[in-house]
Every structure is written in structure tokens, then in C-alpha cells.
N, C-alpha and C positions, 0 to 999 in steps of 0.2 A: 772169430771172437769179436765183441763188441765192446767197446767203450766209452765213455761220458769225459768231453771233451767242452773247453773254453777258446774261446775263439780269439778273445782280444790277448790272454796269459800264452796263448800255443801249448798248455799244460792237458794232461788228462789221467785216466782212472781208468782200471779194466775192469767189465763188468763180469762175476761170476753169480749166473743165476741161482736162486736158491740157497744164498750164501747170506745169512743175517749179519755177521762179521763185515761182510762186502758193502752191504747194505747200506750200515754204520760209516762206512768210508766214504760211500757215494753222497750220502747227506750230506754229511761232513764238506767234502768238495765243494757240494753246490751252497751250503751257506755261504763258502769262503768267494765265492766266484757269483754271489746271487746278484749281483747288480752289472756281471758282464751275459754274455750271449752263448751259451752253453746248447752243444747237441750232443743223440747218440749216434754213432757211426762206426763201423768196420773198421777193426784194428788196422789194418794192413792200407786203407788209405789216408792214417794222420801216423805211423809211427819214425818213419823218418823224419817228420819236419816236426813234430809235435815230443814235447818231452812228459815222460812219468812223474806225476806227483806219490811220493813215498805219505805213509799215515801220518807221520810229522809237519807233512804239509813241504816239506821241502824236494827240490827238483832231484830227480836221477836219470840219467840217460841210457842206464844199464837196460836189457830188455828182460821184461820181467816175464811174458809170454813161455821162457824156458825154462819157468819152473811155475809149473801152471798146480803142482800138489801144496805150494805153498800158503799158508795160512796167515790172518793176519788178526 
């Protein structure tokens, strides 16, 4: 699984393809973060040091990977 990821916040965003809802999110993020330094990269090497941004923009540390049917 792949995510969109800020480097300077340590915050990121999971990517689901084909998801226009997700899509929506990811913009979203990258407005919010467009003047830091933003990649995509493999869930599995940022999600222990790096925390989930929830659609309100606020951090959660819950992993959200385990519930991959959830909609937003």
C-alpha cells in the first residue's frame, strides 16, 4: 500500500487508487502541506515514525491499514 507523505509534519495519507473520495483527501493534504516537501512511498517504511492525518486535518496514530473497506 502506498501513501503521500510530508517530510518536514512526519504526517501522511494512504493512497487508495481509483478512489475519487481519496483523491479529494490527497489534494486536500497537499494544499495543506504545499509549501513543505511531500513524497509517495510504501506504507510499511513511514508508518511507525510517521503519523495519519484523519480528513479534518487532525493527527491519529491509530493504524488505519486495518480497515482498508473504509470509506471517507
Amino acid at each position: 500500500m502506498r501513501a503521500r507523505a510530508c517530510i518536514k509534519c512526519k504526517q501522511y495519507v494512504i493512497i487508495h487508487a481509483n478512489n475519487p473520495l481519496n483523491q479529494n483527501i490527497i489534494e486536500d493534504f497537499e494544499r495543506k502541506h504545499h509549501l513543505h516537501t511531500l513524497i509517495t512511498i510504501n506504507l510499511e517504511e513511514i508508518k511507525d515514525e510517521y503519523q495519519i492525518t484523519k480528513n479534518n486535518g487532525s493527527k491519529d496514530s491509530s493504524d488505519e491499514t486495518n480497515n482498508s473497506k473504509d470509506t471517507f
